[in-house]
Every structure is written in C-alpha cells, then in structure tokens.
VEXBA-981562 format. One record per residue (C-alpha): residue in three letters; x, y, z. Coordinates in steps of 0.2 Angstrom, whole numbers, padded with zeros to 4 digits, always signed. Layout:
N
AlaXYZ ...
//
This chain:
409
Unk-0337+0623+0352 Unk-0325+0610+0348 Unk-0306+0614+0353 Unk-0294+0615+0335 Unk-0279+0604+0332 Unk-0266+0607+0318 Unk-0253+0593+0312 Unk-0237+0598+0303 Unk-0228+0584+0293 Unk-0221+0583+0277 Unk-0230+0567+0274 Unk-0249+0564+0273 Unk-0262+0558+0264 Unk-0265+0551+0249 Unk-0247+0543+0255 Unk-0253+0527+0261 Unk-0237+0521+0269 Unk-0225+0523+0283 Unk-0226+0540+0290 Unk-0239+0548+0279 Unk-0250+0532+0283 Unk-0248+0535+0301 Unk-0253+0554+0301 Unk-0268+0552+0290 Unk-0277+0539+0301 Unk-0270+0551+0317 Unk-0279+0565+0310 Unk-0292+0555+0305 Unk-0296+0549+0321 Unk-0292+0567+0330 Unk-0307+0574+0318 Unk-0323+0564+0327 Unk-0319+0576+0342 Unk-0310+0589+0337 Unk-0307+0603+0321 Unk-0293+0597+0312 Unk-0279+0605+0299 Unk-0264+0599+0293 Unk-0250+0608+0284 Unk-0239+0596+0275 Unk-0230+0593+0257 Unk-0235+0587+0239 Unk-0237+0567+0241 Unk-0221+0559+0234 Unk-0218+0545+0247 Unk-0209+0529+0244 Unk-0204+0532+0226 Unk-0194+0548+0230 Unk-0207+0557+0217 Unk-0221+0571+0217 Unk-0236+0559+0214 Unk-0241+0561+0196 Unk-0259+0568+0200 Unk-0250+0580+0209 Unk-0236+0586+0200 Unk-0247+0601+0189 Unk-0254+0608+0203 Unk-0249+0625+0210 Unk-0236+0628+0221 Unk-0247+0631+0236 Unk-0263+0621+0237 Unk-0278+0618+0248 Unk-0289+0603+0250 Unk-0301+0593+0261 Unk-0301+0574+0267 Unk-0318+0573+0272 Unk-0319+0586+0286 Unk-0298+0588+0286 Unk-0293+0603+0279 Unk-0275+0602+0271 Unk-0263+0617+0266 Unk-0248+0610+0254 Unk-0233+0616+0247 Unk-0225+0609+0231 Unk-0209+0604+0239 Unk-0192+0599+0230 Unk-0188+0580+0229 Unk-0174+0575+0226 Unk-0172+0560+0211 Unk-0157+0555+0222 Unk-0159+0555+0240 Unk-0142+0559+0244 Unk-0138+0567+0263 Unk-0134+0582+0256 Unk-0152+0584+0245 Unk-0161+0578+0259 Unk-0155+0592+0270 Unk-0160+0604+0253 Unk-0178+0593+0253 Unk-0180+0596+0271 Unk-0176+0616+0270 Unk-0187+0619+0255 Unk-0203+0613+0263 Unk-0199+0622+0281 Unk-0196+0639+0272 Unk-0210+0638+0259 Unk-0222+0630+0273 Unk-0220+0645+0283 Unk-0234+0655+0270 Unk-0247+0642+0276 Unk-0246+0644+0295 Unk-0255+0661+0291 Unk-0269+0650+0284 Unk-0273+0643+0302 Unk-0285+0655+0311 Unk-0288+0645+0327 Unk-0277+0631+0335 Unk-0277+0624+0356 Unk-0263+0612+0351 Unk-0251+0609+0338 Unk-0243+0592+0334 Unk-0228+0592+0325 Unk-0223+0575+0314 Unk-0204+0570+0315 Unk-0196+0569+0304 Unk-0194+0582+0300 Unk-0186+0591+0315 Unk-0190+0607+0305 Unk-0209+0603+0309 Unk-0207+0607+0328 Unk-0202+0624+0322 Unk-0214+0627+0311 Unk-0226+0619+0326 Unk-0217+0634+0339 Unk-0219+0649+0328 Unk-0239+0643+0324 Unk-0240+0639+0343 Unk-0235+0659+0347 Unk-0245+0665+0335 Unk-0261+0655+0342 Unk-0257+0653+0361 Unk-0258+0635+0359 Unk-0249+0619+0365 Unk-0236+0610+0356 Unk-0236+0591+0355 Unk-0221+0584+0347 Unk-0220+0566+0339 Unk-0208+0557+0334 Unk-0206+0545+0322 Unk-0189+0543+0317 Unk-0172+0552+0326 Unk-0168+0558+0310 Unk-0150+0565+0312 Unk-0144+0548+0324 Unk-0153+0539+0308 Unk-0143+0548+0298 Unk-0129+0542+0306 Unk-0131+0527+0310 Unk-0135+0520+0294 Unk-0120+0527+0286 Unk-0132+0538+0276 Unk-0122+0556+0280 Unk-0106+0547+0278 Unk-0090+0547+0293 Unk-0094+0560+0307 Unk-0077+0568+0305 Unk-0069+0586+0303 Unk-0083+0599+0296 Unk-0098+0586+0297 Unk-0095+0581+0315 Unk-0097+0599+0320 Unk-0113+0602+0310 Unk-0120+0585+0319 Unk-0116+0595+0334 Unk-0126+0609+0330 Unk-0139+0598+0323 Unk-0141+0590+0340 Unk-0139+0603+0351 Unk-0153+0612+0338 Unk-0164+0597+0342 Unk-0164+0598+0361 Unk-0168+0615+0360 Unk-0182+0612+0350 Unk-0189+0597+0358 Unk-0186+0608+0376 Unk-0198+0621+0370 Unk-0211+0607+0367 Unk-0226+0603+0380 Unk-0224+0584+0376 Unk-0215+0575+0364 Unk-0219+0557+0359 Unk-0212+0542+0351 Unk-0217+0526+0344 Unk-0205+0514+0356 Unk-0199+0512+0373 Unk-0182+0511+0366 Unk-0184+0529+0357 Unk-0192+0533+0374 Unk-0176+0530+0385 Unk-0166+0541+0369 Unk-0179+0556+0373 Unk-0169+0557+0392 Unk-0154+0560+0384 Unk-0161+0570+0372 Unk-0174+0584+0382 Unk-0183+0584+0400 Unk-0201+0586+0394 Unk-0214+0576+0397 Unk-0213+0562+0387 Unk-0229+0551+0381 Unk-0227+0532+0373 Unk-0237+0534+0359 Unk-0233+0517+0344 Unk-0239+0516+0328 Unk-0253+0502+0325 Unk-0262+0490+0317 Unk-0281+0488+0311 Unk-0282+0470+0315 Unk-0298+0469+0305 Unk-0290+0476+0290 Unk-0275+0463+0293 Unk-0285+0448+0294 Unk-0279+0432+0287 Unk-0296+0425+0290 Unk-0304+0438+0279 Unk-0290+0438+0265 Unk-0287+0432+0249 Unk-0273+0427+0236 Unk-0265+0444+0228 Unk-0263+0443+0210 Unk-0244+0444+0215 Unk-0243+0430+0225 Unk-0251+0417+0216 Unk-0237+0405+0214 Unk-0236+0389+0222 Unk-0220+0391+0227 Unk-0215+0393+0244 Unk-0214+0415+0244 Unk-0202+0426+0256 Unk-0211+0442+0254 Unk-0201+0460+0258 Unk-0216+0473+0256 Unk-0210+0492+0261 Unk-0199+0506+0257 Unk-0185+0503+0249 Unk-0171+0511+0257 Unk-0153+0513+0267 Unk-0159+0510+0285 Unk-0160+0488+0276 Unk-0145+0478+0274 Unk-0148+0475+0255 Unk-0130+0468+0255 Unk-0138+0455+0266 Unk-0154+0451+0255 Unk-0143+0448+0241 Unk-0131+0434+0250 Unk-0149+0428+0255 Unk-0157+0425+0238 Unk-0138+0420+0230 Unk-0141+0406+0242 Unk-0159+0399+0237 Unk-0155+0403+0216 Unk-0154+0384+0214 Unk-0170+0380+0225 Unk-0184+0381+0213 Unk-0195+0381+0227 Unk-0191+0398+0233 Unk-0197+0412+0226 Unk-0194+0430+0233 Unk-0205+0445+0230 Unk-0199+0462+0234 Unk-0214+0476+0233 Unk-0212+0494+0236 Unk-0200+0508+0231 Unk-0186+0519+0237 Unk-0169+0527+0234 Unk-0162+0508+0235 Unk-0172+0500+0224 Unk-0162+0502+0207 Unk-0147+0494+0216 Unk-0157+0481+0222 Unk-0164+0476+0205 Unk-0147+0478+0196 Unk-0136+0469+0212 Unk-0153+0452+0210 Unk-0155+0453+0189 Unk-0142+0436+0188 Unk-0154+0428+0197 Unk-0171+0420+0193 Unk-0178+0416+0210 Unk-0184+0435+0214 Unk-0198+0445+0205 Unk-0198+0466+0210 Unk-0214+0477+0213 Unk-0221+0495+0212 Unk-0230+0495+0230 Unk-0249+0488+0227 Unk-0262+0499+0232 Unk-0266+0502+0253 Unk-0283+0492+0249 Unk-0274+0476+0241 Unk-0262+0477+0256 Unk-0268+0467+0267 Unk-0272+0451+0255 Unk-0252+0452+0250 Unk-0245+0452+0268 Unk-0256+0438+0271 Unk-0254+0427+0256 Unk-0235+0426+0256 Unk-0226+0412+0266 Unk-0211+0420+0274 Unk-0208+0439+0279 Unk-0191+0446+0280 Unk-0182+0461+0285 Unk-0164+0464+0285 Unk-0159+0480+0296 Unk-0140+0485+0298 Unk-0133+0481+0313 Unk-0131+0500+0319 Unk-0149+0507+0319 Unk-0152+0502+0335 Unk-0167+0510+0344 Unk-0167+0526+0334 Unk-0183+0519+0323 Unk-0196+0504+0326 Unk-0201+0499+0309 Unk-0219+0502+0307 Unk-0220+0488+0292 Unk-0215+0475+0307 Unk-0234+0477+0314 Unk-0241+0472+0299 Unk-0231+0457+0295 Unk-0234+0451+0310 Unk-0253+0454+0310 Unk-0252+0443+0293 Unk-0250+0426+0303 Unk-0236+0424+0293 Unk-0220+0420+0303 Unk-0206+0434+0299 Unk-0186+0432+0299 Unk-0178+0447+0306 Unk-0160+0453+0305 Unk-0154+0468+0318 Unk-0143+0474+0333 Unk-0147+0460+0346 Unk-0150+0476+0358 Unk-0162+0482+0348 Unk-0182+0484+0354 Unk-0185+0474+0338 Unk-0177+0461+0345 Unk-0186+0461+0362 Unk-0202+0461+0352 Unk-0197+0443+0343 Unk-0190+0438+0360 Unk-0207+0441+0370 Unk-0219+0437+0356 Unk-0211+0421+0348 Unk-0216+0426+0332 Unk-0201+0424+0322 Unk-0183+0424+0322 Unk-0173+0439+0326 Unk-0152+0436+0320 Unk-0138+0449+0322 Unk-0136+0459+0305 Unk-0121+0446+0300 Unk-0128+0431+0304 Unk-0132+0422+0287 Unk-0132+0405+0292 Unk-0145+0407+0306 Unk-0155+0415+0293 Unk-0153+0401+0280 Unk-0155+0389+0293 Unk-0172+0397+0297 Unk-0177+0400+0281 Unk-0175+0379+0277 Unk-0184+0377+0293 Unk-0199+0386+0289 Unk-0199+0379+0271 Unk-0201+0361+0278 Unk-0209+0362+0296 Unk-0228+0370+0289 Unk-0235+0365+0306 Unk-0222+0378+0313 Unk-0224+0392+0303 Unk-0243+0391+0306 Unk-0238+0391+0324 Unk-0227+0405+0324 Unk-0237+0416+0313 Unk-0251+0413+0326 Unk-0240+0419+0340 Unk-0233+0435+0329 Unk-0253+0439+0327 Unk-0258+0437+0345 Unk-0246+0448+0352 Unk-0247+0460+0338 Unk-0267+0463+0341 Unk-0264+0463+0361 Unk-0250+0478+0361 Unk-0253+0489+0346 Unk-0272+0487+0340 Unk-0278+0504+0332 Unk-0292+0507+0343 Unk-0283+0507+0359 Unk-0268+0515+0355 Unk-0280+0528+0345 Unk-0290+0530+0360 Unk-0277+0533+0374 Unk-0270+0547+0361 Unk-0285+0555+0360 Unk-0287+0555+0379 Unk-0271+0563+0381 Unk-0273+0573+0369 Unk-0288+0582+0380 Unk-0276+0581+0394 Unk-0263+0594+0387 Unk-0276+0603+0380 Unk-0284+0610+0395 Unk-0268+0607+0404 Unk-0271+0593+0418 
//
C-alpha cells in the first residue's frame, strides 16, 4: 500500500508560475510513488485576482489533477496588495483552510509550502491528527522579505514588536518541524539562525527539455527585429522598478532597443504609468506556461532588477529559466547575494549592485554590439543551469528523501 503525502500551500495548480508552478510539478512527481492531496487556495497568482473560471465557484471546493486530489478554499485577495491586506489574505485562507484538514483521512507526511508561514500550522495540527511527519519548505522568508523590500514599511514602535512576535512565532513553528527545506545555500545558512532542525537543500528547477533554445521558436511577442531586453515574471515590490525606469529613459532614443515586460503583479500599474512617455517598451499579460519557453528563448537580453536589500531571503525561481534560454541575462542585486555567486561561477551574465546604472548601460551596449558574446555567454548561463538545477535530479533526490523521513532513517 502506498504511503500518503499531503501538501499545504496557498498556491497551486492551474497557477503556472512562481510558487504555484513549483508545487504542482512537486506534487506531480510525489504522485508516481506515493498518494497525494493538496490543500491550497482559489488560483489567483500573479495578477493579484481569483482566476476568472474560478471566481463562481463555491466557497469550499474539491478537485482532481489526474490522480492529485485538491481541497480549495475561496480566499480573500486583496486588489491592492498592501502589508496590512496581505496579513488579512494570509489569515483568511489559514482559518477557512482549517475545515478541509478534516477531509484528509490518511497522511505519513505532511509538506507544508512557505509562504505562507500559516501553512506549517495548518501542516502541525493535520500532522497530530494523523501521526504523521512534517516537512516544511521554504520558498520565500516571508516576514525578512517583508522587510527587506520595504514592503511593511520602517520596523519602528508597534510594528517592530509584532516583527518580533512574528519571528519568534516562526522559530517555533519551524522547531516543531521534522525537516525544513529551502531553495538556496544562502537561505540555508538563514535556517541556523532561524531553528536547529534538520535542514534539507531542496532548489527549485528547470525542465531543460521544455527550455530548449534548440527546439524553440519566435513568440508572436517577439517578433521584431529589434535587438529585445525581455523582463518575463511577477510584477512586484521585491524589483527595483525605479531602476528599470532609468534603464529604458536611457535607450528612448535608440531605435534599436526595444523592451518587453510580460507578466503581472501589484507593481505593474506603476510600471506602465511611470514607462507611458516612452516608445521603446511594449507591456504584457503573462503568455500562457506552454508558449513560455519560445518567449525566454526568442528575446535577446534578460534582465532583472532586485533591490539592494533582499539579500538571501529569496532566490528568484524565474533566474533558472532565463538562464536555461541561452540568452545572456543582466542582473542587478546586493553583491553578497547568492544570485551573485551564481553569475560569478557560471559566467552567464553580469551581476551589478542595485545602483549601479552605468555598468548596466555599459553591458547593455556591449551585448547589443558583441553578438559573438552574447551567444557565448548565454551558452555558459545554459550549461551551468542544466548541470545544477535539472528537474529530474533535484525531483529524484526529493523523492528519495522523502522515503527517508517517512520511515524515519
């Protein structure tokens, strides 16, 4: 009889991004060995917005993903993403997922999905119910995101002590845990400070046979022959969009340039207001998953502008696709960062601190006239990319551990 694993995460399939994309093909890959469940929200991921196929549903809701069962609940998402309606997002889906637990009649291990750090104790209270293992994963430190990208605002007075008691809530949590994960080595020296269970490397991946510049072909967005600086992802507070703009502002008068931003988030109003004066940059609704591959691979130039404070509190997942395009990436960030490392050992870009505009110009004009180059460097970013995070192999050791704290060896 197979052993039962249950995942709680707020986001999951049909999301086909980020975190939701990362869980699905998890669960996915869990299911050819074991039986697998997964309690999570309504589908609302990048665009801040219960997915219109969704939104008539009832409140709690049950479905199946080939052998996956799935038990939603319609949670409240906020049109503005605010601190404060994140914290009332994140409340509403732990206290109305706490009905569905009750719908799990069998579960060896529990993996709980971070963020949110609400999941791990949904993942607790299922794990008593069941006598079964917890497993936590994370994929963003939510609260030292929140802080470090300025999203909660200054840590003074009042907020400073609810940070506490968030953080002091947190190591709890994570201490109760049988293992917890994370997706970089960076985030895995954070964990020491943070609990003294057994920690597990586990990075997010890339199908190197979906990504594959070889198989690819022109997306209907990128069709142009202009030389195209493609930013394809959620569009959000952890990027220095202050930073984009100065970028593009530079290039208006280069009719050679043309920037495509594709995706969607809780910045991505500013962004089109703050770039309307200029004619240099076309915006996008994110294409669909199956398209994805021919955009990373058809545009030119990848960028991505990060804020000089996130430092090792999140690795971003849209990096390994990038760079499994072949296509070299400019990259902006805290020079301590793991990011950074990554561009350092892979030489499959360039990697600038967060205020460092001329070095991204200089790049930039590099790249535009040095095609031998960029064919070099995108070779590089591809290489390293398919040697240290291929799906099958990070897929496989997690499964393998995965038996491991099952039968507890």
């Amino acid at each position: 009889m197979k052993n039962s694993v249950t995942i709680i995460g707020v986001n999951f399939y049909p999301e086909d991004s980020a975190i939701g994309l990362y869980s699905t093909q998890m669960a996915e890959y869990l299911a050819k060995d074991f039986n697998v469940e997964v309690i999570t929200g309504f589908p609302y991921y990048p665009q801040w917005e219960i997915q219109e196929n969704y939104k008539n549903k009832n409140r709690f809701l049950t479905e199946e993903k080939d052998v996956i069962k799935i038990y939603r609940y319609k949670q409240y998402v906020p049109k503005n993403p605010s601190f404060k309606n994140r914290i009332l997002h994140l409340l509403d889906w732990t206290f109305g997922s706490m009905r569905n637990l009750f719908k799990i009649k069998k579960s060896d291990l529990v993996i709980c999905v971070v963020p949110f750090t609400s999941s791990i104790f949904l993942g607790l209270l299922l794990a008593k119910f069941k006598s079964a293992k917890v497993w936590v994963h994370i994929q963003d430190f939510e609260f030292d995101a929140a802080v470090e990208s300025g999203l909660a605002g200054e840590k003074s007075g009042v907020k400073d002590k609810v940070f506490k008691i968030l953080f002091w809530i947190e190591k709890k949590l994570l201490d109760k845990a049988d293992i917890v994960s994370t997706i970089s080595y960076a985030m895995m020296k954070k964990l020491e400070d943070k609990t003294s269970t057994e920690s597990y490397f586990f990075p997010n991946w890339v199908d190197e046979n979906f990504i594959d510049p070889q198989k690819a072909t022109t997306h209907e967005l990128m069709k142009s022959d202009k030389f195209k600086i493609l930013y394809s992802g959620n569009i959000g507070a952890k990027q220095d969009w202050e930073f984009f703009v100065e970028v593009v502002k530079h290039f208006k008068d280069n009719n050679q340039v043309e920037f495509i931003i594709v995706g969607a988030g809780a910045k991505k109003e500013w962004v089109i207001e703050n770039t309307k004066e200029f004619n240099n940059i076309k915006h996008y609704m994110p294409v669909e998953y199956n398209t994805l591959a021919n955009l990373l691979c058809s545009a030119n130039l990848h960028i991505l502008f990060q804020k000089n404070d996130v430092v090792d509190t999140v690795m971003p997942s849209k990096l390994l696709g990038m760079m499994a395009s072949a296509v070299p990436s400019v990259v902006t960030g805290n020079l301590n960062s793991e990011v950074a490392k990554v561009f350092e050992k892979s030489k499959g870009g360039y990697f600038f601190d967060s205020n460092n505009l001329k070095g991204v110009v200089d790049a930039i004009e590099e790249l535009i006239t040095n095609s031998k180059l960029s064919k070099k460097i995108g070779q590089n970013a591809r290489e390293y990319i398919v040697e240290n995070f291929s799906s099958n192999k990070v897929l496989k050791n997690f499964n393998n551990k995965v038996n491991e704290i099952i039968k507890g060896e």
